[in-house]
C-alpha positions in Angstrom: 137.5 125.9 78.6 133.4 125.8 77.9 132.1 122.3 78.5 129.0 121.5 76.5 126.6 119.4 78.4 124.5 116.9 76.0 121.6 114.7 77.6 120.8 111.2 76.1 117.1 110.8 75.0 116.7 108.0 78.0 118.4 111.3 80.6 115.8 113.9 79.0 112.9 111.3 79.9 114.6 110.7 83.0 114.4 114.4 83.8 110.9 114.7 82.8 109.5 112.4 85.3 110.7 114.3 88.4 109.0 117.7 89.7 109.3 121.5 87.9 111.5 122.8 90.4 114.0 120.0 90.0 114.3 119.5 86.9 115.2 123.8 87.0 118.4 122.8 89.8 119.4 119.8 87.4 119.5 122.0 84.4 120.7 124.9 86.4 123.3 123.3 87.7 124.8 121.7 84.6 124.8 125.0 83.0 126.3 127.2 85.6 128.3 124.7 87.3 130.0 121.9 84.9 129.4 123.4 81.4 131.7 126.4 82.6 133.9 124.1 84.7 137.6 123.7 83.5 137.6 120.3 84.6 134.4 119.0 85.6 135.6 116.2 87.4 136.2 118.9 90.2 132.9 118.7 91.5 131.5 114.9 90.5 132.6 111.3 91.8 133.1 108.5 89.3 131.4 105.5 89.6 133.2 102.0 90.1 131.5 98.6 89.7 129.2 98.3 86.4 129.1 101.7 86.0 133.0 102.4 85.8 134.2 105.2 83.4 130.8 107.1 84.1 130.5 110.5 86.9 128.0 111.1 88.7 127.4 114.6 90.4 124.9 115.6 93.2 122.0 118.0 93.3 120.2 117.5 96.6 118.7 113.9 96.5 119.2 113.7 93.3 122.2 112.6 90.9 123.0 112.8 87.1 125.2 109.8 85.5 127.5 111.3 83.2 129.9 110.2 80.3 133.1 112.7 79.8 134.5 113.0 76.3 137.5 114.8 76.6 138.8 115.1 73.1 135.1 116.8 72.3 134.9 118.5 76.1 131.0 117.2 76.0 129.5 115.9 79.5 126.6 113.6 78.2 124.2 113.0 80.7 123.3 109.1 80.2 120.6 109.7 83.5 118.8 111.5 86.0 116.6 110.5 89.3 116.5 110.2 93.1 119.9 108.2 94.2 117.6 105.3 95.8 116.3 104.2 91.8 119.0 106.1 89.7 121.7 103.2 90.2 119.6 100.5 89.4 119.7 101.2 85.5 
């Protein structure tokens, strides 16, 4: 099963705030790793609290909130940033 990995406008501004090399391992990452996943929740955590129902997955100091569709197998990235700001949204 190919996962396709969709980014929200706010996640693509999100991204584009953090360095080069970075945003590369973030993309990188969501291409190799979870869009070719058979289930992505393998490799991510979901969130409880106000954030319950979204994933979030781990790239150094970094993590990506996710939404999983499963009906559409689309992982839509909702944000992006270092994990001391990126729970604050």
């Amino acid at each position: 099963m190919i996962w396709t990995v969709e980014y929200d406008p706010r996640a693509v501004q999100d991204l584009k705030k953090l360095d080069r090399s970075v945003q590369s391992e973030i993309v990188d990452y969501m291409d190799a790793r979870i869009a070719t996943a058979e289930d992505p929740r393998r490799f991510g955590k979901p969130l409880r609290g106000g954030k319950f129902g979204l994933w979030r997955y781990r790239v150094r100091d970094h993590r990506i909130i996710c939404e999983l569709h499963d009906r559409r197998l689309v992982v839509l990235v909702v944000a992006v940033g270092h994990r001391s700001t990126v729970y604050a949204n």
